[in-house]
C-alpha positions as CSV (number, residue, x, y, z in Angstrom):
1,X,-75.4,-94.8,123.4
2,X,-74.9,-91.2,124.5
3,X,-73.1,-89.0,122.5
4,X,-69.3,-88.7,122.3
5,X,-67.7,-85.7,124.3
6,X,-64.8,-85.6,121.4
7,X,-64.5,-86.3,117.8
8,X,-61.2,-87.2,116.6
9,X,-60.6,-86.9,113.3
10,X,-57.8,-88.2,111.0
11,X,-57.7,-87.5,107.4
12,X,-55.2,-90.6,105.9
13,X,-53.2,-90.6,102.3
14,X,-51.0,-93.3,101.7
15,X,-50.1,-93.1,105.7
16,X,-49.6,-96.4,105.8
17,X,-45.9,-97.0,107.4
18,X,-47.2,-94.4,110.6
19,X,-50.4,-95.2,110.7
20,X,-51.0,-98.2,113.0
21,X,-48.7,-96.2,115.8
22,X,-51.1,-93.6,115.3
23,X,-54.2,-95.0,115.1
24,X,-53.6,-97.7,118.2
25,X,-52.2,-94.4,120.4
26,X,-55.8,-92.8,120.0
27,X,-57.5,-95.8,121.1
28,X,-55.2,-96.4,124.2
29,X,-55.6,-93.0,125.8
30,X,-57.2,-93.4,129.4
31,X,-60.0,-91.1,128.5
32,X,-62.8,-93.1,126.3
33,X,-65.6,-91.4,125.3
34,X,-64.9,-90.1,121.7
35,X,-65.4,-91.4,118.6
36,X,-62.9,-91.5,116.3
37,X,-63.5,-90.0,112.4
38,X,-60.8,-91.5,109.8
39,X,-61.2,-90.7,106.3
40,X,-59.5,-92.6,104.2
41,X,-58.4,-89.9,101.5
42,X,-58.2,-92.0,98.2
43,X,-55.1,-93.5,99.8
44,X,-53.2,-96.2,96.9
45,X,-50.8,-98.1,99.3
46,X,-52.3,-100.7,102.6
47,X,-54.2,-97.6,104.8
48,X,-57.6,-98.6,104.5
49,X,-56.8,-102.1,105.2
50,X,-55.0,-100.7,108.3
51,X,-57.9,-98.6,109.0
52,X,-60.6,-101.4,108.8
53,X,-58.7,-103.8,111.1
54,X,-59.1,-101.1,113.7
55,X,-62.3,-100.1,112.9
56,X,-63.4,-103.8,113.0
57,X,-61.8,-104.1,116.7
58,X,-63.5,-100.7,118.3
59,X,-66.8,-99.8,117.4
60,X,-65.7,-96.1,118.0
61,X,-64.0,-95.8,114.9
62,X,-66.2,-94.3,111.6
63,X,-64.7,-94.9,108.8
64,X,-65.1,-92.5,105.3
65,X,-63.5,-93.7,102.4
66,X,-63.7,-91.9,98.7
67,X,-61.4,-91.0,96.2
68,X,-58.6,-88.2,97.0
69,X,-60.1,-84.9,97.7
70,X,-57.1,-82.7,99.8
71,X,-56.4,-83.0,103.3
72,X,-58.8,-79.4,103.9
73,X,-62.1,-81.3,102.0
74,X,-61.7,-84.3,104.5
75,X,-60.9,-82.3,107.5
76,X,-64.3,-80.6,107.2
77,X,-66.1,-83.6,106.0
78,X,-65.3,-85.0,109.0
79,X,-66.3,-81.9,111.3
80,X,-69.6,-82.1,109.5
81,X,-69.7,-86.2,110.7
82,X,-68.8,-85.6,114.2
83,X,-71.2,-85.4,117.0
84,X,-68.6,-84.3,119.8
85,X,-69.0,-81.3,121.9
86,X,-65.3,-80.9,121.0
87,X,-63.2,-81.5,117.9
88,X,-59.2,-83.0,118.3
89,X,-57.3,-83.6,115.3
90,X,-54.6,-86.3,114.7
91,X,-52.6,-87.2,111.7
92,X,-52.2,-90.3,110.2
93,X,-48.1,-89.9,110.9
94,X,-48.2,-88.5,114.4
């Protein structure tokens, strides 16, 4: 599989009332070769089950999970993952 033009990458806290809007309007966009970088930020309310549903329907979708770490730590950890020629950033309640 060639690499991804795009990362996306959404760091996720407790995001959990916004998130599936958010998550399901990345993976509906016409253009589809990205992958799609969502750390899962030590959230404490449903995210990561959100976040593995998704992950479990689109193979796009990397998953980081770890204890809570500040929205700056997983926004670079998650440039440091990425393999896009191009980085776009989403949040989990846009």
């Amino acid at each position: 599989m060639p690499a991804p033009l795009v990362s996306i990458i959404m760091s996720v806290y407790n995001g959990e009332l916004y998130l599936e809007e958010s998550v399901y309007s990345i993976l509906n966009q016409t253009y589809k070769n990205f992958e799609f970088i969502i750390i899962n930020d030590g959230s404490t309310d449903n995210s990561l089950e959100i976040i593995n549903k998704y992950q479990m329907q689109d193979d796009r979708i990397i998953v980081i999970t770890r204890s809570n770490k500040g929205l700056p730590h997983s926004l670079n950890e998650g440039i440091k993952k990425a393999k896009g020629k191009y980085i776009a950033r989403m949040d989990s309640d846009d």
